[in-house]
N, C-alpha and C positions, 0 to 999 in steps of 0.2 A: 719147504723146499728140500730137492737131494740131489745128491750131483746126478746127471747122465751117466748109464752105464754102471749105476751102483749096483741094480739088480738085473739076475741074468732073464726072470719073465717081467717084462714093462707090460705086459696087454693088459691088463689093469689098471695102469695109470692111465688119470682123465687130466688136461688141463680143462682147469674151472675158472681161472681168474687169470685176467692181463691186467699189470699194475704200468703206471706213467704211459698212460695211451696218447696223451697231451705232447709226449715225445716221440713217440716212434716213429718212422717213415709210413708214408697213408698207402703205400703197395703191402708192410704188413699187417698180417690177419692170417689167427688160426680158423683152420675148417672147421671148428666146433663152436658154436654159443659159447660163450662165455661170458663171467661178466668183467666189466671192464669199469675199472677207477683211473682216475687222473693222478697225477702227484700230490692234488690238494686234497683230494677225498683220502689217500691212503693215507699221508699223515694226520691228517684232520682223526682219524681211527682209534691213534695213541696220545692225545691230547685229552690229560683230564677234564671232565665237564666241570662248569662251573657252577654254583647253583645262584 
């Protein structure tokens, strides 16, 4: 992540990922594919495996 406006060329940056899609309002959506995790998949992420 970096804040907006950190760099003065952005045409490079791509969003690749929507996290908490589980929450957002259903009018938004980026114009690009991305992928999309809920809030249980992205924590689920940092959660050591067990064996």
């Amino acid at each position: 992540m970096i804040p907006v406006g950190l760099s003065d060329d952005d045409s490079s940056l791509v969003f690749q990922r929507q996290v908490f899609i589980d929450e957002r309002p259903h009018y938004y959506q980026y114009s690009n594919k991305t992928e999309d995790l809920t809030g249980e998949e992205l924590f689920a992420q940092f959660v050591p495996q067990q064996d």
